[in-house]
Biopython code that builds the backbone (N, CA, C, O; Angstrom):
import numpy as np
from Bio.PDB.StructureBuilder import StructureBuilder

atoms = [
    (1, "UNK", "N", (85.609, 76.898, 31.046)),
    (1, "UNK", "CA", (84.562, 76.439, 31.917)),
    (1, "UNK", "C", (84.423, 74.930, 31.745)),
    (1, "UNK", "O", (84.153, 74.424, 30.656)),
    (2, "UNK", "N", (84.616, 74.233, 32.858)),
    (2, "UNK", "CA", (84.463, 72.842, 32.732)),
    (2, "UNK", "C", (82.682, 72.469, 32.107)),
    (2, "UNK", "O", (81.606, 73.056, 31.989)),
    (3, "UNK", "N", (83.365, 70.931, 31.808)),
    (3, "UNK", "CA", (81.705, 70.680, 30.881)),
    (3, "UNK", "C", (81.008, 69.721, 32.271)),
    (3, "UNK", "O", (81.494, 69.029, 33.165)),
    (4, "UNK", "N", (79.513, 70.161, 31.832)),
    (4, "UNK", "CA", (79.025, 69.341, 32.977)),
    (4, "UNK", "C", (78.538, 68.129, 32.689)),
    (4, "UNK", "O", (78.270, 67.838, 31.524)),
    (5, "UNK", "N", (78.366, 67.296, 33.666)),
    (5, "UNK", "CA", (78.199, 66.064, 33.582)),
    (5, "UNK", "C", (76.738, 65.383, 33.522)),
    (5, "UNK", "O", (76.051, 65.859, 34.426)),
    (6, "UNK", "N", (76.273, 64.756, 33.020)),
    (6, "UNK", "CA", (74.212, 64.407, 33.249)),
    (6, "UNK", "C", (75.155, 63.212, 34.077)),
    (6, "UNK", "O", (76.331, 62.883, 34.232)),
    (7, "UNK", "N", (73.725, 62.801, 34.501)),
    (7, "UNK", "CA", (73.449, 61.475, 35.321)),
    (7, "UNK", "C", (73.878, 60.205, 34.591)),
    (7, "UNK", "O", (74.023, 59.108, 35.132)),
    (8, "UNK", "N", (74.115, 60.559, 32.934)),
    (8, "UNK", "CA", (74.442, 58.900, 32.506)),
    (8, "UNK", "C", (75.541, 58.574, 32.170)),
    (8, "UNK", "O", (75.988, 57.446, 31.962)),
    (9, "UNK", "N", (76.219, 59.973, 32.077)),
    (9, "UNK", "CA", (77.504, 59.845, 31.890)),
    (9, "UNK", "C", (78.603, 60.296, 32.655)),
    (9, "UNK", "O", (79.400, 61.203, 32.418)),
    (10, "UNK", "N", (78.495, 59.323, 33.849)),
    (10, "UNK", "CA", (79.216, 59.161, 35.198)),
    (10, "UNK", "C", (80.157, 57.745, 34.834)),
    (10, "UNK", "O", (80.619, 57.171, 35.821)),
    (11, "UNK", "N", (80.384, 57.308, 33.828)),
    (11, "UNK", "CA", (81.757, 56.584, 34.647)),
    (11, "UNK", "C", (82.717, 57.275, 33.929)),
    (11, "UNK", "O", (82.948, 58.142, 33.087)),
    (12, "UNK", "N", (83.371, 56.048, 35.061)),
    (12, "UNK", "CA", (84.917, 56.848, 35.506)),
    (12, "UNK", "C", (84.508, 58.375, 36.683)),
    (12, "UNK", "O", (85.441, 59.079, 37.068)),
    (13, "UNK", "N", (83.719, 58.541, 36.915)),
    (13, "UNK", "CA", (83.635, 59.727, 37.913)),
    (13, "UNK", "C", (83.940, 59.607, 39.556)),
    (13, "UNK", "O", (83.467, 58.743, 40.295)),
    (14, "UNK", "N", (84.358, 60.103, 39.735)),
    (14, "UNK", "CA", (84.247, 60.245, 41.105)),
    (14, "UNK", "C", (83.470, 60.147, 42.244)),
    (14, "UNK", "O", (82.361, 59.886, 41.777)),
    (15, "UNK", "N", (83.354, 60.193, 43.454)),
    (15, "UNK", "CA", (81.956, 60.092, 44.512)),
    (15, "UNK", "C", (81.188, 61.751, 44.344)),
    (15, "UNK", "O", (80.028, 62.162, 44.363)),
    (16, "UNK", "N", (82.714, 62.458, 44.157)),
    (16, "UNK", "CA", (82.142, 64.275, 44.526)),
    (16, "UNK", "C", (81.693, 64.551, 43.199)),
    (16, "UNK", "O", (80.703, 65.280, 43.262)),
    (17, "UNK", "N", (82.042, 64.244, 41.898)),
    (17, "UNK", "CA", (81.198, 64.475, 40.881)),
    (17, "UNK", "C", (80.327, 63.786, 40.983)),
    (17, "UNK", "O", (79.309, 64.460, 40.827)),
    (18, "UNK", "N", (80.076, 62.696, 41.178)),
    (18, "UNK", "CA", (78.141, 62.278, 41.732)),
    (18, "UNK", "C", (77.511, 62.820, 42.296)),
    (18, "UNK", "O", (76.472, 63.215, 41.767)),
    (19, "UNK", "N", (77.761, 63.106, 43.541)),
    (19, "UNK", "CA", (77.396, 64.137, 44.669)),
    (19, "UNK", "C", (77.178, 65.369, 44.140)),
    (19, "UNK", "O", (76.390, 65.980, 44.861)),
    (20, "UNK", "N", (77.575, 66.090, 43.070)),
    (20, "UNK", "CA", (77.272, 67.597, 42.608)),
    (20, "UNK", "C", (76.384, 67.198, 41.828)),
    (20, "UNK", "O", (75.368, 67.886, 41.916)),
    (21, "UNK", "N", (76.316, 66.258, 40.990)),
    (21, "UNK", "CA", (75.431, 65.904, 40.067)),
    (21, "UNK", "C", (73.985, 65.680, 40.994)),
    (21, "UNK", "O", (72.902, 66.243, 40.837)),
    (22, "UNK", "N", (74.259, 64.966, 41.699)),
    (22, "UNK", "CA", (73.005, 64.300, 42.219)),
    (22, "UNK", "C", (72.221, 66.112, 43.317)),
    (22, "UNK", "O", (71.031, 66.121, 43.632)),
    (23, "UNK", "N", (72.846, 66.934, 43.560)),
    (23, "UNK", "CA", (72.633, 67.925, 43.912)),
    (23, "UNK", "C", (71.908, 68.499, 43.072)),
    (23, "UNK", "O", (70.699, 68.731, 43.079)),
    (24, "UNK", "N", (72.994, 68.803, 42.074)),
    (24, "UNK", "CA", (72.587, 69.765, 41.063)),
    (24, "UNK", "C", (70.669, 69.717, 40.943)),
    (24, "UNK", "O", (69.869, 70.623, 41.174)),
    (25, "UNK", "N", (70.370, 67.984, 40.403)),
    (25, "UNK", "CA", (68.931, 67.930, 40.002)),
    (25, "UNK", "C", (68.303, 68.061, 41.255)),
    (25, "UNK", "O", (67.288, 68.755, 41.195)),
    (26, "UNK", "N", (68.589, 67.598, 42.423)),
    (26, "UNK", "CA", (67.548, 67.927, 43.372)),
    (26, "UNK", "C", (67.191, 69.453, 44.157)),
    (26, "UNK", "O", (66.355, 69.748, 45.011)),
    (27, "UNK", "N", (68.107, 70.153, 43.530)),
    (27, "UNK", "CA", (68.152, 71.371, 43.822)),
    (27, "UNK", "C", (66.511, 71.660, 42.902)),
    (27, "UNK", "O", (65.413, 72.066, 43.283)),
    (28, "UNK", "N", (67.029, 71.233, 41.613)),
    (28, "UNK", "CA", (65.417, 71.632, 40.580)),
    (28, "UNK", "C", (64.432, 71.406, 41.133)),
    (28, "UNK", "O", (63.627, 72.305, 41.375)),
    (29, "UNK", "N", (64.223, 70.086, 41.496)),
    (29, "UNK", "CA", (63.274, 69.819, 41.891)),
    (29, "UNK", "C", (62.617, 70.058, 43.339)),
    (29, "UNK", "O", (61.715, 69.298, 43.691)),
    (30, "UNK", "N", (63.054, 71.115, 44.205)),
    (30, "UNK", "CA", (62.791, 71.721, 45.539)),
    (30, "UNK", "C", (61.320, 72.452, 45.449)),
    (30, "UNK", "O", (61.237, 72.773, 44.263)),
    (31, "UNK", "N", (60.385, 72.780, 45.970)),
    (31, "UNK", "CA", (59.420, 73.527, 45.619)),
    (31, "UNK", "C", (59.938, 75.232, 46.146)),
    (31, "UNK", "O", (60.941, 75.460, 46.823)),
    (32, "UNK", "N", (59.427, 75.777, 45.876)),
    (32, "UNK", "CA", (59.930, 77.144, 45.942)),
    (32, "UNK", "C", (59.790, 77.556, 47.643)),
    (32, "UNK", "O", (58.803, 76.898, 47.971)),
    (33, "UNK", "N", (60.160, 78.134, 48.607)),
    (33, "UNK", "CA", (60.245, 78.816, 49.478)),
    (33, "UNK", "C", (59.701, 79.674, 49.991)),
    (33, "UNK", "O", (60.298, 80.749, 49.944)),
    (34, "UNK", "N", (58.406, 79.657, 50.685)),
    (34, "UNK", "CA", (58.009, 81.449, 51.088)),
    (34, "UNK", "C", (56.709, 80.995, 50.676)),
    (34, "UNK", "O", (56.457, 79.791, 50.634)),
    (35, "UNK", "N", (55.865, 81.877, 50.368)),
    (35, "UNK", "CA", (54.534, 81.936, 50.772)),
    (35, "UNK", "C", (54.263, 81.423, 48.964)),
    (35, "UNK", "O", (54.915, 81.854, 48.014)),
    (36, "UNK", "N", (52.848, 80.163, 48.879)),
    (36, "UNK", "CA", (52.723, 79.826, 47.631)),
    (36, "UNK", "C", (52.264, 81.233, 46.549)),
    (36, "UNK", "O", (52.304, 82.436, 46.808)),
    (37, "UNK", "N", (51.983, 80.773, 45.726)),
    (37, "UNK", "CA", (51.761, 81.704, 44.212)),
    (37, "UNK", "C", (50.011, 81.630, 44.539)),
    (37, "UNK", "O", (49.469, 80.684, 45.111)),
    (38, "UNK", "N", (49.454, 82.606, 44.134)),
    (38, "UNK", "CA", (48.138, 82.418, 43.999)),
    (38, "UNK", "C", (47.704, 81.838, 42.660)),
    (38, "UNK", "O", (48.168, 82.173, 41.570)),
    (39, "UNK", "N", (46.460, 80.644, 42.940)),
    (39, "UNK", "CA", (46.153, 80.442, 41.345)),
    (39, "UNK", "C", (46.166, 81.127, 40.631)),
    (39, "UNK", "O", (46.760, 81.036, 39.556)),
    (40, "UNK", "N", (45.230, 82.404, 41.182)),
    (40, "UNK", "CA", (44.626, 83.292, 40.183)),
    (40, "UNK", "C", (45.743, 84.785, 40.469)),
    (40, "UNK", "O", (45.742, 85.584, 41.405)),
    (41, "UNK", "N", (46.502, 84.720, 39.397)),
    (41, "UNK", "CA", (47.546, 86.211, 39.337)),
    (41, "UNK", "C", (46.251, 87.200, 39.473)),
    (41, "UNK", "O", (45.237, 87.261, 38.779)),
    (42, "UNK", "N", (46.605, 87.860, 40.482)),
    (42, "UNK", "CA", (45.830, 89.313, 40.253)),
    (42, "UNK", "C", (46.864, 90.881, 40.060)),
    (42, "UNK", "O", (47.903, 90.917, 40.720)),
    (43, "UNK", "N", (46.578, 91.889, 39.315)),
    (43, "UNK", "CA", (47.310, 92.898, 38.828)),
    (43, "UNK", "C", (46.999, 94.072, 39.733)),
    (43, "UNK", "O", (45.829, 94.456, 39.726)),
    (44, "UNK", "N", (47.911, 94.733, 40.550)),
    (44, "UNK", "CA", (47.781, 95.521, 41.682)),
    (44, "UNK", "C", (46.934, 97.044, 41.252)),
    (44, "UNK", "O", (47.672, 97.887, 40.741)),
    (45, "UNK", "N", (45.869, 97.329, 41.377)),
    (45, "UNK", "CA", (45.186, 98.307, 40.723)),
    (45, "UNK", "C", (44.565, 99.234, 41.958)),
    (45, "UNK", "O", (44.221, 98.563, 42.930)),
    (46, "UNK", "N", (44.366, 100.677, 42.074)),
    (46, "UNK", "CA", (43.896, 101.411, 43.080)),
    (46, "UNK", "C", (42.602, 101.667, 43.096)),
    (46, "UNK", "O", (42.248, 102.415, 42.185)),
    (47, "UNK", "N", (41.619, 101.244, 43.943)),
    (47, "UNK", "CA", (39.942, 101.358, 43.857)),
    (47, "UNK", "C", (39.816, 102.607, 45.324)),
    (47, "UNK", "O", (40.080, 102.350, 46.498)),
    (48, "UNK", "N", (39.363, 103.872, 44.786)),
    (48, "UNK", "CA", (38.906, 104.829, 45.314)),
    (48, "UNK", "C", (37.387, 104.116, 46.092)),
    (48, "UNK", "O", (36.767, 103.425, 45.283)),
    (49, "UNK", "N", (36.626, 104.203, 47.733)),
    (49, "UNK", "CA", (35.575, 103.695, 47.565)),
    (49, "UNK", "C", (35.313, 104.662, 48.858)),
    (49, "UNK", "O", (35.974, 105.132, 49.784)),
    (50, "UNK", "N", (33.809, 104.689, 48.329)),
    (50, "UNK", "CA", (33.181, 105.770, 49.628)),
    (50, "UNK", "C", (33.227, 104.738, 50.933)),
    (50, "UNK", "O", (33.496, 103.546, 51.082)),
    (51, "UNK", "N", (32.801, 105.891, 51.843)),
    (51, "UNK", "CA", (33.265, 105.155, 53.648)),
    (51, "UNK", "C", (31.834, 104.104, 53.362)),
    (51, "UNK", "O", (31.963, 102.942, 53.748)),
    (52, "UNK", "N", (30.722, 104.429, 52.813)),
    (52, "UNK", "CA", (29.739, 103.207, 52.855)),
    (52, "UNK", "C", (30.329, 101.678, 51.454)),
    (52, "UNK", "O", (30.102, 100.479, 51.293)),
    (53, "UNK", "N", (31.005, 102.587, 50.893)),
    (53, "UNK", "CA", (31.139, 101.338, 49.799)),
    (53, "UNK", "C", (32.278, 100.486, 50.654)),
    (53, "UNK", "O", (32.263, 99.284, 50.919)),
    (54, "UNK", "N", (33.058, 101.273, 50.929)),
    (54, "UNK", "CA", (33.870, 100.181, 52.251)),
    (54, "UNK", "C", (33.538, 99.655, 53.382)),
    (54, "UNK", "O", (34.148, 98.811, 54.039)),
    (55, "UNK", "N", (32.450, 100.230, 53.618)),
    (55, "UNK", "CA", (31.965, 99.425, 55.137)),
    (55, "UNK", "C", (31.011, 98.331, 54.505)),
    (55, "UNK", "O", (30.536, 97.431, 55.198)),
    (56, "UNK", "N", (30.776, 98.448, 53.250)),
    (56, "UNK", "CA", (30.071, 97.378, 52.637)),
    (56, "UNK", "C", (30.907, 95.915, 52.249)),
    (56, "UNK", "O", (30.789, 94.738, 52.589)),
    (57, "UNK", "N", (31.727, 96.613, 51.428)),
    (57, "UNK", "CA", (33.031, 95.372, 51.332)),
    (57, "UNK", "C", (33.602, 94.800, 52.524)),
    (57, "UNK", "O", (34.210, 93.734, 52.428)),
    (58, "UNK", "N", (33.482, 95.373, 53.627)),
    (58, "UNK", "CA", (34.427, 94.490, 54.879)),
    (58, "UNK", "C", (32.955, 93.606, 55.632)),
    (58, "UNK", "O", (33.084, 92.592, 56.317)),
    (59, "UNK", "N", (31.479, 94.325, 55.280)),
    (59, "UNK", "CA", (30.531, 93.092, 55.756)),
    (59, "UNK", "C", (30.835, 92.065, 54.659)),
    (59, "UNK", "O", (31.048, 90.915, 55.042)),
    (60, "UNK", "N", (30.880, 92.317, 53.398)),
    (60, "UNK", "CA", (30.563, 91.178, 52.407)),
    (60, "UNK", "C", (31.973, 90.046, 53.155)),
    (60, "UNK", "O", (31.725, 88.901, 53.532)),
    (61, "UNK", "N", (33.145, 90.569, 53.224)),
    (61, "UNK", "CA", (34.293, 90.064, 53.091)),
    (61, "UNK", "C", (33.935, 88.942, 54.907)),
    (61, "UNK", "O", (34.414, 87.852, 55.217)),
    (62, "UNK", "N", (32.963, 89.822, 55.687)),
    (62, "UNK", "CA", (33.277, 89.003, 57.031)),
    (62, "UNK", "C", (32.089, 87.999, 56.376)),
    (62, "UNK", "O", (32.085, 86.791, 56.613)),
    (63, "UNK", "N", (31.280, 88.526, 55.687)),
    (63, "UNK", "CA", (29.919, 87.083, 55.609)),
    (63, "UNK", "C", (30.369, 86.073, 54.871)),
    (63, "UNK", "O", (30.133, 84.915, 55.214)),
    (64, "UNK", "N", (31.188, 86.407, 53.584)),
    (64, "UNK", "CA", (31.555, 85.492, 52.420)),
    (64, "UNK", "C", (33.295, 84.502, 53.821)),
    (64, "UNK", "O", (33.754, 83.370, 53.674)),
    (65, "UNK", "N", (33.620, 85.327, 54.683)),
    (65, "UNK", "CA", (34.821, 84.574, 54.947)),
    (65, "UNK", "C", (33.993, 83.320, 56.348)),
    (65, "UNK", "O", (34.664, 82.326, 56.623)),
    (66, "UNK", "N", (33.040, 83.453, 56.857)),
    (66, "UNK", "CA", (32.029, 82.622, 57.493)),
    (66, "UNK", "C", (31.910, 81.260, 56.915)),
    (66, "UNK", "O", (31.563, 80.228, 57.490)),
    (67, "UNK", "N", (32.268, 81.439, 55.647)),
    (67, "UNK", "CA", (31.820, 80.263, 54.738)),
    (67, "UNK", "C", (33.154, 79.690, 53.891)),
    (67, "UNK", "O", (33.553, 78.551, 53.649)),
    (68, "UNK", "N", (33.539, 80.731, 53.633)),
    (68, "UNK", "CA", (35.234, 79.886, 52.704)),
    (68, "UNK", "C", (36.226, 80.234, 53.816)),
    (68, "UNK", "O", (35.853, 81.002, 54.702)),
    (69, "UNK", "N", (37.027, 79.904, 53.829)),
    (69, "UNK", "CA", (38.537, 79.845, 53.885)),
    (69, "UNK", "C", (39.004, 80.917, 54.637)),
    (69, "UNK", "O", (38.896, 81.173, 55.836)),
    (70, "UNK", "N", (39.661, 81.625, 53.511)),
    (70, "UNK", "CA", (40.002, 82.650, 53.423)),
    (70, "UNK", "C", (39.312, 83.707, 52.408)),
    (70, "UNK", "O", (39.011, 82.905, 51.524)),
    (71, "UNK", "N", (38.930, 84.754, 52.010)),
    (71, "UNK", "CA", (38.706, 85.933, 51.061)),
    (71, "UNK", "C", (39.159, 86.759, 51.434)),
    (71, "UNK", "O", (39.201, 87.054, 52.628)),
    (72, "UNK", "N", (39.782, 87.574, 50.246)),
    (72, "UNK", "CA", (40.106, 88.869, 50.340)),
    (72, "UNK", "C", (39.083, 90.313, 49.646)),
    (72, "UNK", "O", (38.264, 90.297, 48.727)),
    (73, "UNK", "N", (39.471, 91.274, 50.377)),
    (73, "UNK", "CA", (39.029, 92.310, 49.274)),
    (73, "UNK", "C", (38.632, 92.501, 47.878)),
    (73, "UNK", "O", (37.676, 93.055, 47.336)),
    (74, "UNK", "N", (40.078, 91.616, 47.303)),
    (74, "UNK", "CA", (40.585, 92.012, 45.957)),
    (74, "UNK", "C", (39.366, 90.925, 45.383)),
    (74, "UNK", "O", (38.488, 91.333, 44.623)),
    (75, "UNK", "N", (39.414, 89.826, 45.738)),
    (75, "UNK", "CA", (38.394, 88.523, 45.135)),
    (75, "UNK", "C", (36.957, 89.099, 45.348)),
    (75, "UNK", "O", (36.024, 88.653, 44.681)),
    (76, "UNK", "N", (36.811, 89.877, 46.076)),
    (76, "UNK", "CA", (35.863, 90.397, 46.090)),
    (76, "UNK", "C", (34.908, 91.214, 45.104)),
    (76, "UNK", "O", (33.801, 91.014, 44.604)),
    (77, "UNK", "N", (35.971, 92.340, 45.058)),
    (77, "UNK", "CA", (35.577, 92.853, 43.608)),
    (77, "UNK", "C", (35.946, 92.294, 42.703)),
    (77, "UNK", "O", (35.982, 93.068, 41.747)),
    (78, "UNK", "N", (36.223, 91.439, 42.481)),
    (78, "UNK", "CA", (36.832, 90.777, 41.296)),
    (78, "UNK", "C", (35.457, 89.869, 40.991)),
    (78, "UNK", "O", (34.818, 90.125, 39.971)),
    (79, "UNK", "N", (35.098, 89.012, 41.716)),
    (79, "UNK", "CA", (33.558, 88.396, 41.610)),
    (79, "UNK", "C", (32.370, 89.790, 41.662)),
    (79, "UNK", "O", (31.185, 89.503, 41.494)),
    (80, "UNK", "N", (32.660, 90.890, 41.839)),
    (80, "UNK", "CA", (31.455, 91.647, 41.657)),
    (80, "UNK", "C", (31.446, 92.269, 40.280)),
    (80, "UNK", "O", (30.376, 92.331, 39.675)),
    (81, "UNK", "N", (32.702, 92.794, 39.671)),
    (81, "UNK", "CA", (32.865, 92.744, 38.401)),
    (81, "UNK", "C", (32.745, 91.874, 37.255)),
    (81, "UNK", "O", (32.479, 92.273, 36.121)),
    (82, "UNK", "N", (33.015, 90.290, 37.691)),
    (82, "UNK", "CA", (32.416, 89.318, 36.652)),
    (82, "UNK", "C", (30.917, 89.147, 37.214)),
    (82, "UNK", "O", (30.314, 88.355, 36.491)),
    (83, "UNK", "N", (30.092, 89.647, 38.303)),
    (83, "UNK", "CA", (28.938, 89.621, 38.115)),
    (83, "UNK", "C", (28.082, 90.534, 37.465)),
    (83, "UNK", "O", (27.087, 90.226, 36.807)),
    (84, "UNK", "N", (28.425, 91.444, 37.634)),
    (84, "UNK", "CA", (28.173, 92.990, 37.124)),
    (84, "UNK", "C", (28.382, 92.841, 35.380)),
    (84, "UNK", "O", (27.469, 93.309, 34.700)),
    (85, "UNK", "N", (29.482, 92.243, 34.706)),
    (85, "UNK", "CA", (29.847, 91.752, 33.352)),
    (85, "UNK", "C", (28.668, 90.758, 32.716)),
    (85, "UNK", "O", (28.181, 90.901, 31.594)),
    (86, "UNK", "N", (28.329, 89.765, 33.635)),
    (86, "UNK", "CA", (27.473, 88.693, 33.473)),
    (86, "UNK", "C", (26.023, 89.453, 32.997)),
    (86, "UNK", "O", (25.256, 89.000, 32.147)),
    (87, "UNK", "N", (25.882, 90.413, 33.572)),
    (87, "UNK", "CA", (24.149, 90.839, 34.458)),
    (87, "UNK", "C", (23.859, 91.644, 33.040)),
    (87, "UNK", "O", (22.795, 91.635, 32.419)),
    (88, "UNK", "N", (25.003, 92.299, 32.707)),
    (88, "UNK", "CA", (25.090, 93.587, 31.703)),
    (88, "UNK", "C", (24.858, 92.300, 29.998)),
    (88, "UNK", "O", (24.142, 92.394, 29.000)),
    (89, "UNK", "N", (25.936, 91.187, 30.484)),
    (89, "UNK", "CA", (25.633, 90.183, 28.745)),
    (89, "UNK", "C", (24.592, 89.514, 29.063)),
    (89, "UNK", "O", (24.474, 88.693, 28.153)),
    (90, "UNK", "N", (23.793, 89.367, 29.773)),
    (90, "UNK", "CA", (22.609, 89.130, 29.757)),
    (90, "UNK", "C", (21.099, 89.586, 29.559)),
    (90, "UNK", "O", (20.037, 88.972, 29.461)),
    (91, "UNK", "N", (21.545, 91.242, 29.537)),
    (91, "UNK", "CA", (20.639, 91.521, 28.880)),
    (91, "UNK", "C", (20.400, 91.794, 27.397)),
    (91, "UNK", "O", (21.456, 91.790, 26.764)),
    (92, "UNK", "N", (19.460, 91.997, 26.766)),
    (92, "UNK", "CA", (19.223, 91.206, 25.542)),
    (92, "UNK", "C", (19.717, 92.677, 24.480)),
    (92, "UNK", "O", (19.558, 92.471, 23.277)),
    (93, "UNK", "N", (20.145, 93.742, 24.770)),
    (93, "UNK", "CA", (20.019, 95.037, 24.096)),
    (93, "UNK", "C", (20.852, 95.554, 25.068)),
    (93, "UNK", "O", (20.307, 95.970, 26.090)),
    (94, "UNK", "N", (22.467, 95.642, 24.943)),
    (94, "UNK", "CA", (23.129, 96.212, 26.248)),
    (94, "UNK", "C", (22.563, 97.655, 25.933)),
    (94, "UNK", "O", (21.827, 98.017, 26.850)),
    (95, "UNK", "N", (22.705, 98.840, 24.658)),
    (95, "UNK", "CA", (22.806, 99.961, 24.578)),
    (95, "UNK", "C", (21.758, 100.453, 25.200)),
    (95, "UNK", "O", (21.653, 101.539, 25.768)),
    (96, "UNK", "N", (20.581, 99.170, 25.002)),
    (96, "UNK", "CA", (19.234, 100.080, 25.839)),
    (96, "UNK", "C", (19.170, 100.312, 26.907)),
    (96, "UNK", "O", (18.656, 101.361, 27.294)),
    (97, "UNK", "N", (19.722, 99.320, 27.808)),
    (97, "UNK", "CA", (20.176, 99.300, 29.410)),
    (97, "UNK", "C", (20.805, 100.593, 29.691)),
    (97, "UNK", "O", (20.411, 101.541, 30.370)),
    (98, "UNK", "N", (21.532, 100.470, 29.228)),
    (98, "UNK", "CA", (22.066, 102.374, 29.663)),
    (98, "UNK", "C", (21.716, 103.669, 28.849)),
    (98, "UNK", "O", (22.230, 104.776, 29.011)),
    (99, "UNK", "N", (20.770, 103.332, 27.967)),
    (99, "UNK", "CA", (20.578, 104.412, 27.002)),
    (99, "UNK", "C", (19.898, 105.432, 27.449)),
    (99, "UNK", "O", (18.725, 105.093, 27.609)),
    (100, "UNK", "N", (20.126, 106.770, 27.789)),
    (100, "UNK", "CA", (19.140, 107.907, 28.579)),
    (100, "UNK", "C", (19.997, 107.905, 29.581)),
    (100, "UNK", "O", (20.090, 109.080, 29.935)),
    (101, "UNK", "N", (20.711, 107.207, 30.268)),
    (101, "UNK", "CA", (21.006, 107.448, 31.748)),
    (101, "UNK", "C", (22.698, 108.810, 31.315)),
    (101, "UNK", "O", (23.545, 108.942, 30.432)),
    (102, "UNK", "N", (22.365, 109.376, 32.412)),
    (102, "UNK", "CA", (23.595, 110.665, 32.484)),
    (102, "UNK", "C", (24.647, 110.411, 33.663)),
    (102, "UNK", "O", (25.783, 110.876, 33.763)),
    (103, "UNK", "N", (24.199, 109.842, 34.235)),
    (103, "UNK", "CA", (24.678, 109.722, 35.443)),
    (103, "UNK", "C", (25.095, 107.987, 36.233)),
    (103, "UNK", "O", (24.406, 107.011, 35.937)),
    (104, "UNK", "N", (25.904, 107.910, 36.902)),
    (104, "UNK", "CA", (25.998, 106.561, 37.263)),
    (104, "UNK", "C", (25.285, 105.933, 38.389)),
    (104, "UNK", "O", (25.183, 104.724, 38.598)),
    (105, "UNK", "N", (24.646, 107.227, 39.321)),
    (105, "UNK", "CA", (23.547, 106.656, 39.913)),
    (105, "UNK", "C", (22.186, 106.236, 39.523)),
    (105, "UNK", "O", (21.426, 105.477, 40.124)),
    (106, "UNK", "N", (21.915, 107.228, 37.771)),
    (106, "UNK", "CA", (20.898, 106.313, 37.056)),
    (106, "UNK", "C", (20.806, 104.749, 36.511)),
    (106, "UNK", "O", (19.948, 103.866, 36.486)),
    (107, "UNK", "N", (22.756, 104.985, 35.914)),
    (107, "UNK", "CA", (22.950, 103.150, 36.045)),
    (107, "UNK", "C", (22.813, 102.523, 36.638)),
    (107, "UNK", "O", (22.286, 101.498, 36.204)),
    (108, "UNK", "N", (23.113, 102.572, 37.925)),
    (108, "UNK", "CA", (22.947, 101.432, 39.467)),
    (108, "UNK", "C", (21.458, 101.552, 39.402)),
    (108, "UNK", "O", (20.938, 100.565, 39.923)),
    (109, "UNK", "N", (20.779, 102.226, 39.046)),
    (109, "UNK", "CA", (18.969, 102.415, 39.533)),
    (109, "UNK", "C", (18.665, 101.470, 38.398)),
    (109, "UNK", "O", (18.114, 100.382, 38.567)),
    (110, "UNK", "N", (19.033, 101.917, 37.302)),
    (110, "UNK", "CA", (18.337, 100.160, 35.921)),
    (110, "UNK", "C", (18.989, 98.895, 36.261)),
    (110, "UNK", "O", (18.410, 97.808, 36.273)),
    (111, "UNK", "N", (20.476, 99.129, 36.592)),
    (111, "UNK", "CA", (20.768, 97.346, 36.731)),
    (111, "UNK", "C", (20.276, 97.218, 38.039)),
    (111, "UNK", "O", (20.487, 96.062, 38.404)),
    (112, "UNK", "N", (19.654, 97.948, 39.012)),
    (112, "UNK", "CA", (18.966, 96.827, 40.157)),
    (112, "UNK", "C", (17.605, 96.588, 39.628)),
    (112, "UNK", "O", (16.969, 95.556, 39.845)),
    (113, "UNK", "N", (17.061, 97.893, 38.709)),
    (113, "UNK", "CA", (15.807, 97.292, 38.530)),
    (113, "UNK", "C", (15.687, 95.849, 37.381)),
    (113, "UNK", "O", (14.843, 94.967, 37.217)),
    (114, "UNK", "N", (16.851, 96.143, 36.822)),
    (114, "UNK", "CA", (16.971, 94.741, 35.821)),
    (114, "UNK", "C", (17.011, 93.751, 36.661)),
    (114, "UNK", "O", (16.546, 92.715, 36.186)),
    (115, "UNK", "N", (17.478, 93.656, 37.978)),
    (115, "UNK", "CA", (18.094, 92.368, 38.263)),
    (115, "UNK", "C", (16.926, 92.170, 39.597)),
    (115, "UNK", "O", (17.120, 91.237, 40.376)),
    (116, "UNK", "N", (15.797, 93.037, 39.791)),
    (116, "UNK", "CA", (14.960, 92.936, 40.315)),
    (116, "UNK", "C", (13.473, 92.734, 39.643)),
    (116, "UNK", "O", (12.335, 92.810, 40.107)),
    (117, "UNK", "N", (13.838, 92.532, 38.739)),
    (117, "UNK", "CA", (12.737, 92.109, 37.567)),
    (117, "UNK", "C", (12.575, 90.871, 37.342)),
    (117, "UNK", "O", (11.773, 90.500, 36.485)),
]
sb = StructureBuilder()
sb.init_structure("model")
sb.init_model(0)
sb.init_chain("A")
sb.init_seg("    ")
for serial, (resi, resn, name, xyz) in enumerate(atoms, 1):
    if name == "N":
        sb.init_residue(resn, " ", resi, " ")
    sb.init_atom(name, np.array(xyz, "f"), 0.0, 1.0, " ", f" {name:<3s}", serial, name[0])
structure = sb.get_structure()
């Protein structure tokens, strides 16, 4: 396998070994092709949601997209889960917050009344 050449050690070279050389790096430096990377990597996960919890997410998604850019679904719950995370380390005794409750419609009934307090 021939040895390759850097940029400083071109003499004696040729025009076409410049020319591959001078390729070679600008090839690196191309930005990638196709649709950008999102800042934020998100991990493809399946959310089961009742016909009201979805007709809820596509108002949030048309009110919140009124105002930014673009939003998706996924950013969606993704900010309702770090709010929901936030709401829960903010209260001062997590175990008491849910302590007694059996059910997850008793949970949703304390964290609104927490967050309506």
């Amino acid at each position: 396998m021939p040895r390759r050449k850097n940029s400083e050690d071109m003499t004696g070279s040729t025009f076409a070994d410049l020319y591959d050389v001078q390729e070679e790096l600008s090839r690196h430096s191309r930005s990638r092709m196709g649709r950008p990377k999102n800042k934020i990597q998100r991990n493809p996960t399946t959310v089961y949601l009742t016909k009201d919890e979805n007709r809820m997410l596509r108002q949030l998604q048309m009110s919140i997209g009124e105002h930014v850019s673009s939003v998706n679904r996924s950013q969606i719950i993704g900010i309702a889960i770090e709010l929901m995370t936030d709401l829960i380390a903010a209260h001062e005794d997590e175990s008491e917050l849910f302590e007694g409750a059996r059910s997850l419609d008793a949970i949703k009934r304390r964290l609104r009344d927490y967050l309506m307090a």
